[in-house]
C-alpha positions as CSV (number, residue, x, y, z in Angstrom):
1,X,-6.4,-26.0,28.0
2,X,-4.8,-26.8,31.1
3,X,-1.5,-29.2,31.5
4,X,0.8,-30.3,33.6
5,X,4.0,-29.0,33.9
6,X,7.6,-29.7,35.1
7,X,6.8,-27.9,37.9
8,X,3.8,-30.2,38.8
9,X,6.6,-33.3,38.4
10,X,9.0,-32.0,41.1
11,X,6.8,-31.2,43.2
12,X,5.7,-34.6,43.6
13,X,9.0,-35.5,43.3
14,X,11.9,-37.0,41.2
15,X,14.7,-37.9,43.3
16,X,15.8,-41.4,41.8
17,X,13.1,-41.3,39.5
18,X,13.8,-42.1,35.3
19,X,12.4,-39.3,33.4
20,X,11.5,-39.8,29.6
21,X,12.7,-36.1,28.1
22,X,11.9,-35.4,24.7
23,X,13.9,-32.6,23.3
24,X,14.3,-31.1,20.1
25,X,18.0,-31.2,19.1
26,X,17.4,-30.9,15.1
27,X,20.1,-28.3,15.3
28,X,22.1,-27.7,11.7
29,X,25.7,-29.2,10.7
30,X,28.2,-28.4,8.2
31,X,30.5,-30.7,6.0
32,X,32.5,-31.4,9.1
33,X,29.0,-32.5,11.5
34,X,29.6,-29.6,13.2
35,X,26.8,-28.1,15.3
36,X,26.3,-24.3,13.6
37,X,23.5,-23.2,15.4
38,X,23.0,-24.3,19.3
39,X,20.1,-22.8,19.9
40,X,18.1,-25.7,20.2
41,X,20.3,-26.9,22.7
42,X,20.6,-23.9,24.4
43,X,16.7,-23.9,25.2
44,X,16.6,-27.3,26.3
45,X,19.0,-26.6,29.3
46,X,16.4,-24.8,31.8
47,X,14.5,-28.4,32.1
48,X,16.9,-30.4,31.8
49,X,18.9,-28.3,34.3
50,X,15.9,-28.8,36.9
51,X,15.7,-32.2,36.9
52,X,19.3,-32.6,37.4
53,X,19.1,-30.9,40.8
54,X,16.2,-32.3,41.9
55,X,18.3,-35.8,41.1
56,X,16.3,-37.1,38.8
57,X,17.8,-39.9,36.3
58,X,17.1,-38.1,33.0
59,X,17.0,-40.1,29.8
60,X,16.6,-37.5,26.9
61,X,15.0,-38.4,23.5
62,X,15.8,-36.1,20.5
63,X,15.7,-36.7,16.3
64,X,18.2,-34.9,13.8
65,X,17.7,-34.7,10.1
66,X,16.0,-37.3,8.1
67,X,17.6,-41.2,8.3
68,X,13.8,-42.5,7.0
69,X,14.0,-45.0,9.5
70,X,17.5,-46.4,9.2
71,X,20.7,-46.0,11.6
72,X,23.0,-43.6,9.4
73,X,26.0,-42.2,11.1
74,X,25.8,-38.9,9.2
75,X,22.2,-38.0,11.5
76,X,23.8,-39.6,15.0
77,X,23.5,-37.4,18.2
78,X,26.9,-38.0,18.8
79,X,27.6,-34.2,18.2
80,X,24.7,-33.0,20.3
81,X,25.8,-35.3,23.1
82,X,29.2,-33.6,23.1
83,X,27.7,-30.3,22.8
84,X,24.7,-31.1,25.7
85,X,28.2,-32.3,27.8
86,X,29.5,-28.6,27.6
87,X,26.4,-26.9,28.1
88,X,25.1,-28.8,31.3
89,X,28.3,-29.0,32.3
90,X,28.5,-33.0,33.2
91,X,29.1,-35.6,30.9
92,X,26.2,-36.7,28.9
93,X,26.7,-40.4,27.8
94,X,25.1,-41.1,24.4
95,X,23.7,-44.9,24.1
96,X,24.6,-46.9,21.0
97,X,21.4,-47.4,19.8
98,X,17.6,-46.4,20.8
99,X,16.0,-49.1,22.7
100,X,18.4,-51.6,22.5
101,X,20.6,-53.4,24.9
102,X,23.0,-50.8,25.1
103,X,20.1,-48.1,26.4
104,X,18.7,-50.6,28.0
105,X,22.0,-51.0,30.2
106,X,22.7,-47.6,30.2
107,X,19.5,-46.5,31.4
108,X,19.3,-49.2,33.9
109,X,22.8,-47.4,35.2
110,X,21.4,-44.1,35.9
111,X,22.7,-42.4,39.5
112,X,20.5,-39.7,40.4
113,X,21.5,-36.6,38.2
114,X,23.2,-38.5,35.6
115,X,22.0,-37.3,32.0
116,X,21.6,-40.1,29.4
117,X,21.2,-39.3,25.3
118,X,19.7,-42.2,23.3
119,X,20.3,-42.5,19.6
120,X,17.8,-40.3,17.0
121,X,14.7,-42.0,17.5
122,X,14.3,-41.2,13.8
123,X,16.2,-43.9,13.5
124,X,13.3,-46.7,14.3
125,X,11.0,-46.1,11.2
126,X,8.2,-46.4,13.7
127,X,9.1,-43.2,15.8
128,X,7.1,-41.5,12.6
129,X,4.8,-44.7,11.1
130,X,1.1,-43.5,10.6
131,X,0.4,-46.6,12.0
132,X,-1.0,-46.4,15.5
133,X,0.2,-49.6,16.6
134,X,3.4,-49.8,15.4
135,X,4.1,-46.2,16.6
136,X,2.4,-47.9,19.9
137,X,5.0,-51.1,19.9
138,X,8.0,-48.2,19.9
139,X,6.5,-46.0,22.3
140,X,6.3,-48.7,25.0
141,X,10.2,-49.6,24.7
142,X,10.8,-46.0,24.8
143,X,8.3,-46.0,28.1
144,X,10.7,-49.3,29.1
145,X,13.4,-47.6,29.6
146,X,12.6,-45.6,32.6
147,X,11.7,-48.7,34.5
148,X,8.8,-48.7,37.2
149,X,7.5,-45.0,38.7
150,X,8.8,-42.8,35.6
151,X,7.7,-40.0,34.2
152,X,7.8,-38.0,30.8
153,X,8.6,-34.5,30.0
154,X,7.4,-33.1,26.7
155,X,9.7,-30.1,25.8
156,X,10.5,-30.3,22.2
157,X,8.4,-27.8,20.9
158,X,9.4,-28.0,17.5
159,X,7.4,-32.0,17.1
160,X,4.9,-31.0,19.0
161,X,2.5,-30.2,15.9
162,X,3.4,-34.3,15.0
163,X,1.7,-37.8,16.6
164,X,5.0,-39.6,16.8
165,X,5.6,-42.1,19.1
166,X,8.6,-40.2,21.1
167,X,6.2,-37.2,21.2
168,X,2.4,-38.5,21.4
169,X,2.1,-41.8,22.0
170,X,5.1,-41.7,25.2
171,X,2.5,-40.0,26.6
172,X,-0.2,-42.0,27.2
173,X,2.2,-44.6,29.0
174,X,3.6,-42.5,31.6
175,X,3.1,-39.8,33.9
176,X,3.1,-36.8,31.3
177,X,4.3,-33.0,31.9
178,X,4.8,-30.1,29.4
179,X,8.4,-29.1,30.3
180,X,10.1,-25.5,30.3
181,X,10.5,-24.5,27.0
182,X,7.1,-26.4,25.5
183,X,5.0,-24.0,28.7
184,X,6.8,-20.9,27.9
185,X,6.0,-21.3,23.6
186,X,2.5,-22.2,24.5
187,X,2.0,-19.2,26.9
188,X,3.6,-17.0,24.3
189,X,2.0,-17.9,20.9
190,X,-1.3,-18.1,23.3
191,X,-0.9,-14.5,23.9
192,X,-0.2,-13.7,20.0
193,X,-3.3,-15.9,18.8
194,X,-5.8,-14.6,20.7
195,X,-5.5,-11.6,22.7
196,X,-2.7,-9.3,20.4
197,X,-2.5,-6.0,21.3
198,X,-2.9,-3.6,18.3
199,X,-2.0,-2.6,15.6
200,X,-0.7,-6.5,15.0
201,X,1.7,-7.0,12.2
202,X,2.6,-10.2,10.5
203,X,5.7,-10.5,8.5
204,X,6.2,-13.5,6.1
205,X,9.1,-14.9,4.7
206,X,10.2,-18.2,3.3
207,X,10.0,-20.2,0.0
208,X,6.6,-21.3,-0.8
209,X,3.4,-19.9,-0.7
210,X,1.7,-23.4,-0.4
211,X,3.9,-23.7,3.0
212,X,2.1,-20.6,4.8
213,X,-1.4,-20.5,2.9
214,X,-3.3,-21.9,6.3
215,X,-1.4,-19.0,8.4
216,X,-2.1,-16.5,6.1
217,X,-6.0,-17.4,5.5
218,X,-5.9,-17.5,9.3
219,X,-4.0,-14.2,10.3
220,X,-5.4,-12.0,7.0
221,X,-8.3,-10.7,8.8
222,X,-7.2,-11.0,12.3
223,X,-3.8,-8.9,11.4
224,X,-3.7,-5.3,10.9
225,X,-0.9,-5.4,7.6
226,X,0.7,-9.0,6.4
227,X,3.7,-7.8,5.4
228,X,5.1,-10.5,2.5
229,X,8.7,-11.1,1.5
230,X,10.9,-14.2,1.1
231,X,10.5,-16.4,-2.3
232,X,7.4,-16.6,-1.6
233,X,6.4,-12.8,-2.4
234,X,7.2,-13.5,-6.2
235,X,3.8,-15.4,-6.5
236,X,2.0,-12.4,-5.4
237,X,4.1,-10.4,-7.6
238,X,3.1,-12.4,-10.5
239,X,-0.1,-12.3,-9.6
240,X,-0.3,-8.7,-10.0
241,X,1.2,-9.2,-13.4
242,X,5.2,-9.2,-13.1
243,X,7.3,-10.8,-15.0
244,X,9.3,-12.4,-12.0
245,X,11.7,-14.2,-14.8
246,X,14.0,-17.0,-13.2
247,X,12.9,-15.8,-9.5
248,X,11.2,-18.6,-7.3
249,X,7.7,-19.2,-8.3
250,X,4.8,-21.5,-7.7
251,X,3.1,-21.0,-11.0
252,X,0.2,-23.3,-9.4
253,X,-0.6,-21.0,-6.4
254,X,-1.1,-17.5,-8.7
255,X,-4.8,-17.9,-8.7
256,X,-4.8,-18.7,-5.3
257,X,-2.4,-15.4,-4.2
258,X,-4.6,-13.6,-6.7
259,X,-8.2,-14.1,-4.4
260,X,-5.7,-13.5,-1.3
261,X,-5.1,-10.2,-2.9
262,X,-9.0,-8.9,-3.8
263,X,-10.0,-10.6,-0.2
264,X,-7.2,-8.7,1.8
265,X,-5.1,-6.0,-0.5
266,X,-5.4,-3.1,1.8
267,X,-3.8,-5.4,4.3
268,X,-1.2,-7.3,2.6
269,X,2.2,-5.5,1.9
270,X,4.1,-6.6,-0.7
271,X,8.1,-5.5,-1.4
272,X,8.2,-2.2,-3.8
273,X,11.8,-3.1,-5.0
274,X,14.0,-6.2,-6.0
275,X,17.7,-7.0,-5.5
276,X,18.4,-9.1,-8.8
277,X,21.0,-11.2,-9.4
278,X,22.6,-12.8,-12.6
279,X,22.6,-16.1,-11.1
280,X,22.2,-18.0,-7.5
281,X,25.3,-17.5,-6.2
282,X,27.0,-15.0,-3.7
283,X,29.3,-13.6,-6.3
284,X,27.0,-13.0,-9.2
285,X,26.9,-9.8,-10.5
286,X,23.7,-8.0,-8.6
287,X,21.7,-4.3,-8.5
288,X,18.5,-3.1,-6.8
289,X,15.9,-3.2,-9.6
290,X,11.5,-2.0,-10.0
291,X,9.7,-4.6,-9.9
292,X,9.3,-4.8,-13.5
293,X,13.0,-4.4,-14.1
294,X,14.4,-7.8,-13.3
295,X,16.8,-8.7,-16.2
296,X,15.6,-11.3,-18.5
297,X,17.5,-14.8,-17.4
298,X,17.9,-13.4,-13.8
299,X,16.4,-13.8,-10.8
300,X,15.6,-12.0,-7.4
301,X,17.2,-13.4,-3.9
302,X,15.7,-10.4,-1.8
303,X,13.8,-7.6,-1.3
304,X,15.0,-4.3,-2.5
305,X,16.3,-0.9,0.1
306,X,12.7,0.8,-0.5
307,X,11.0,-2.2,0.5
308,X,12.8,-2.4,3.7
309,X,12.1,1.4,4.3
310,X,8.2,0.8,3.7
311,X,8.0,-2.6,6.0
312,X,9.7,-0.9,8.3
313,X,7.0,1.9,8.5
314,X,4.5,-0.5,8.8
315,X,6.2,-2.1,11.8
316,X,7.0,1.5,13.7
317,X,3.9,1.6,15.5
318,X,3.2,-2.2,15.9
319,X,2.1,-3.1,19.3
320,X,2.3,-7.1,18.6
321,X,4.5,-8.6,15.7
322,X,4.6,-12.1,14.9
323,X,7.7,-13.1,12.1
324,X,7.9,-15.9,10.3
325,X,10.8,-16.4,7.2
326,X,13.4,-14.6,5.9
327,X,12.8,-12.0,3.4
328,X,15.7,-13.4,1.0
329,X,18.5,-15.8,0.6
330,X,20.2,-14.4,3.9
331,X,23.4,-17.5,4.0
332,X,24.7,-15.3,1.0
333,X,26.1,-12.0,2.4
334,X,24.9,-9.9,-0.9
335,X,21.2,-11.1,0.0
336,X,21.2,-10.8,3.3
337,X,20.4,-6.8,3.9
338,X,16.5,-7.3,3.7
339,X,16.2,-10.3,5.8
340,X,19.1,-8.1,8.6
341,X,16.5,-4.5,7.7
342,X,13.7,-6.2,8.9
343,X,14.7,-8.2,12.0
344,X,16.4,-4.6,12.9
345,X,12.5,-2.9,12.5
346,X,11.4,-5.5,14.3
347,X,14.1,-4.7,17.3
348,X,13.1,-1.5,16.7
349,X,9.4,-1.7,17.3
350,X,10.2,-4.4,20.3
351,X,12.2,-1.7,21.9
352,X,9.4,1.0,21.2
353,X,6.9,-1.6,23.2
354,X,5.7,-3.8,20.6
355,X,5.8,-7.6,21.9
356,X,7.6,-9.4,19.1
357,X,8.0,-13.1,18.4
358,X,9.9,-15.0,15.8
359,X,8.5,-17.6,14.7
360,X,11.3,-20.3,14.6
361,X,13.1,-22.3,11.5
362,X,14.7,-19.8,9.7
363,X,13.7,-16.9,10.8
364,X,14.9,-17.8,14.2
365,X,18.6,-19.0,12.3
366,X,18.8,-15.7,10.7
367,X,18.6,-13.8,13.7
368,X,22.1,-15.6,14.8
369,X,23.7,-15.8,11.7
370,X,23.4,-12.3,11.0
371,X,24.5,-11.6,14.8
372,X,21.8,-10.1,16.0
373,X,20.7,-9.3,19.3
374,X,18.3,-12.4,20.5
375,X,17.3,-10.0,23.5
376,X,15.6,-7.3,21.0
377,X,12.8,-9.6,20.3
378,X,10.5,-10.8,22.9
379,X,10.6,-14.5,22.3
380,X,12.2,-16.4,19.7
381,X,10.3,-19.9,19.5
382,X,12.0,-22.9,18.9
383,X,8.9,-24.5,15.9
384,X,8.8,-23.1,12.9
385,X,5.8,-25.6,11.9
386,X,4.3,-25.7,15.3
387,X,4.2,-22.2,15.9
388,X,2.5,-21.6,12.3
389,X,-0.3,-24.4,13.0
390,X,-0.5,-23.0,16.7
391,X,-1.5,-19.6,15.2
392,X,-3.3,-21.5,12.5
393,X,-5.6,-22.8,15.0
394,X,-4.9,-26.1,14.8
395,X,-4.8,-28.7,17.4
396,X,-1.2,-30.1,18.2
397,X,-1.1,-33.4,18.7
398,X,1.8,-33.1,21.8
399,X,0.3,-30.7,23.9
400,X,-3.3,-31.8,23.4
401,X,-2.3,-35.5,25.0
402,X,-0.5,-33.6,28.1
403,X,-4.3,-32.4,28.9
404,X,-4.9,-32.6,31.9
């Protein structure tokens, strides 16, 4: 599929132009609305950068957490303004609301190279209404606000996999463009869907079965080994017959990870050993257990030393790896060493010539809170979701309307 990128834009030409930027600044915050992880951010910089210095009057549309449709202080963009300020260097206003009259003045403001944030468009339940018009009504006040002759650059990867009005529907009102960050993820999980050089591993982490069933009915018989951790692995386990006591389980998916396991058991790898724990908590009292020695009452935050060894093996001779979740509760130091084992394999194999990409969401989290070198892997996508129904095969609703 071919689409039009930022490149295409400046080439015809932004100077004095309003450009409609969506972004994905859904970056995490502690107790004090403190940004914790600026990756996000950090991505979106390269287009926003561009159009900058091409003097282009950039208007930036981004969402954080989930207000369901009401203005609520605790999700404003007031911290990602401050942060987007330091970044680009230049002071990044933030409007007081989303398409009202203070956007619309501050919009109408714009010098050339000025950088404008407007509120979370999360904030106007119809940024995410399943009804077309109403997502329609928004999108053409978002479209408003860059006057006559704008433009808009899609470059929030991470919504792209979701017809919302700042992400889809924008798009069919002005001159659209896949920006930086959106080209470079499509390129990249492009290369990984269809062409992966081999052997191709898949790791999987995360909470829930149910969550990853379409990528791993999708990647089983594509993927040389499907290595499964996370809280997700203790389904399988059951499956197989253990007795995963208080561990995370989804009691309805054990038929399902049971067929998984007679249609694709010499590929899928699941963790030989367990760390257990007393209770959730990064002070319970803990030991590396068999899989059939979990204490009654406890449960298991991560994979066990020997399971780190044998995914690691796997992973030595991978030419293409593709990671998605972490292989345990990895915020809690005590659970962190599988999750920190496996990303290292996967540095390992990168480093050996195997093109690595992590997948986003938390995987992509883990690899900076456990300070790991972002440079060891080949890419590090900014959408969890979107990178999963990218390899899933499914259309995504963002990129297909920049067709073109």
């Amino acid at each position: 599929m071919t689409v039009k990128t930022l490149a295409d834009l400046l080439d015809e030409g932004v100077e004095g132009r309003h450009v409609l930027v969506r972004s994905d600044f859904n970056v995490p915050l502690n107790d004090a609305g403190e940004i914790t992880d600026p990756g996000r951010i950090t991505a979106s910089l390269p287009t926003l950068q561009a159009l900058v210095d091409a003097d282009a009057k950039v208007i930036v549309m981004a969402h954080l957490g989930r207000p369901k449709g009401e203005v609520n202080s605790r999700y404003s963009l007031a911290p990602v303004a401050e942060a987007l300020s330091d970044a680009l260097g230049q002071y990044v206003a933030l409007a007081g609301d989303v398409v009202g009259e203070d956007a619309h003045e501050r919009a109408n403001g714009l010098t050339e190279g000025d950088v404008l944030l407007i509120e979370n468009v999360r904030f106007d339940a119809r940024e995410t209404s399943k009804d077309e018009a109403e997502r329609g009504e928004f999108a053409d006040q978002l479209a408003a606000l860059a006057a006559d002759n704008g433009a808009f650059v899609s470059d929030g990867f991470g919504v792209v996999h979701r017809a919302q009005a700042s992400v889809y529907d924008i798009a069919k009102r002005l001159p659209a463009y896949a920006g930086k960050l959106v080209e470079k993820e499509i390129t990249v999980l492009d290369r990984t869907a269809t062409d992966p050089e081999l052997p191709y591993v898949v790791v999987l982490g995360g909470s829930k079965v149910s969550d990853k069933l379409g990528v791993i009915e999708a990647l089983a018989g594509k993927a040389d080994k499907l290595i499964i951790g996370g809280g997700m692995c203790y389904t399988f386990l059951a499956a197989q017959g253990y007795n995963t006591q208080k561990s995370l389980l989804q009691e309805e998916m054990i038929d399902t990870c049971r067929d998984l396991l007679s249609r694709f058991g010499d590929r899928i790898v699941l963790p030989v050993d367990l760390v257990a724990a007393a209770e959730f908590s990064a002070d319970a009292e803990n030991r590396v257990v068999a899989l059939d020695g979990i204490p009654e009452g406890w449960l298991s935050p991560d994979i066990g030393p020997e399971s780190v060894k044998q995914f690691a093996e796997v992973l030595s001779d991978a030419r293409t790896v593709f990671w998605n979740g972490p292989m345990g509760v990895f915020e809690m130091e005590p659970f962190s060493k599988g999750t920190e084992g496996v990303a290292k394999a996967i540095i390992d194999a990168t480093a050996n010539g195997a093109f690595s990409v992590v997948g986003g969401g938390d995987s992509a989290a883990s690899v900076r809170v456990l300070g790991l070198d972002e440079d060891g892997f080949s890419h590090i996508s900014t959408g969890g979701g979107a990178s999963l129904e990218f390899l899933e095969g499914k259309e995504l609703p963002g990129v297909t309307v920049l067709g073109a």
